[in-house]
N, C-alpha and C positions, 0 to 999 in steps of 0.2 A: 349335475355338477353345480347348477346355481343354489340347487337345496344343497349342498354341502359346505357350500361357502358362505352363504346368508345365514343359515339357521341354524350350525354347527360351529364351523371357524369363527364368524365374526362374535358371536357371543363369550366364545373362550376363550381367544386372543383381549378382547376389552377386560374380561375380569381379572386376565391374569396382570394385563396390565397394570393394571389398577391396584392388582396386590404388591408388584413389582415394584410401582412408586409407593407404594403407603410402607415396603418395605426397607427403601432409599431415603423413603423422609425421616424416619426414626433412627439416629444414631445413637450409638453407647455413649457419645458424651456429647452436650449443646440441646438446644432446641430442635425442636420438630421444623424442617423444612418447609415454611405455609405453601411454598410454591406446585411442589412436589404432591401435597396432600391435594392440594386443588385442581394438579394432575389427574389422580388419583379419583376424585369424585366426576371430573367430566369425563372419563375412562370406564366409570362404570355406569354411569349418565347414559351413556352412550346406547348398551344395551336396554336398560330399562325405557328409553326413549323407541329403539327399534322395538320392543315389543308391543309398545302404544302404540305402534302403526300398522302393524301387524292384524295387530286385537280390532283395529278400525276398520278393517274391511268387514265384509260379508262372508257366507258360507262356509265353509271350515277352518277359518282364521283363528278363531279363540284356539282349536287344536293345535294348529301351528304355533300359534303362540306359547299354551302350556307347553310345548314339546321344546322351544327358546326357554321358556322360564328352569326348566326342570336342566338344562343341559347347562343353562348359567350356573344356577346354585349349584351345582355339582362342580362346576370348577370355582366354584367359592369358597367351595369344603375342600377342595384338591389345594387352591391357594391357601386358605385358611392355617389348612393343615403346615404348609411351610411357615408359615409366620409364627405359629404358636411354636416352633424347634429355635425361636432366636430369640437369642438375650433378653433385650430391652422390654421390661413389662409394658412400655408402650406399644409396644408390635403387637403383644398380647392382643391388648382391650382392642386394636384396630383389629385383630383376628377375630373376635368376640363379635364386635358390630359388622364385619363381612359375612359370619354366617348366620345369624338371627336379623341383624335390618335389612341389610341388602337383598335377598330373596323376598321379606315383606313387603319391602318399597316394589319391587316387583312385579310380587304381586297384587297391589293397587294398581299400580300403572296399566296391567293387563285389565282389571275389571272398569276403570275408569275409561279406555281406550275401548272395550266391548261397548260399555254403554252410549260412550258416544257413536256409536257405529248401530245401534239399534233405533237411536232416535230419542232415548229416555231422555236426554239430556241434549237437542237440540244445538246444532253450531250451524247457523245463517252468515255468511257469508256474501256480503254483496258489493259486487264492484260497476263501479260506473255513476255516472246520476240516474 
């Protein structure tokens, strides 16, 4: 059950969200709501952050990870795909950059969050004197 809710729900509930507000923020008449868009980026923030944590462990984590990364983008293109049926060519180009950046950025975050987890890139942490 916790695989079903970590690595499943909470990936696709954040993107959708995320499409959800980037779809609130663009009206057919006015500006783009900054508030809503910036919704919107700590929404999908969200999962590309849990998959950097993910990816930071040891043993089969990078799997778990891609198996996060691949079920994100897939509700990227599911959201995606409603964004591109509305009006506003602004909703568009926010459709356009949810399915070519967002799964990108992604996928950095996964290879960045491995490496730190193997050691190539070192994070010492020390508390205390």
């Amino acid at each position: 059950m916790a695989f079903l809710i970590f690595i499943v729900i909470l990936p696709v509930l954040c993107t959708w969200g995320g499409a959800a507000l980037l779809a609130a923020a663009f009206r057919r008449s006015g500006r783009p709501r900054l508030l809503m868009i910036a919704g919107a980026i700590v929404s999908l923030l969200i999962t590309g952050l849990w998959i950097f944590v993910i990816a930071d462990r040891n043993d089969y984590s990078a799997i778990v990870s891609i198996y996060v990364l691949v079920i994100a983008s897939a509700a990227a293109l599911v959201a995606a795909g409603v964004l591109v049926l509305k009006p506003p060519t602004a909703r568009r180009v926010a459709a356009l950059l949810l399915v070519t950046a967002y799964p990108l950025s992604l996928l950095a975050l996964l290879l960045a969050g491995s490496w730190v987890g193997t050691g190539i890139f070192p994070v010492k942490v020390t508390t205390g004197p």
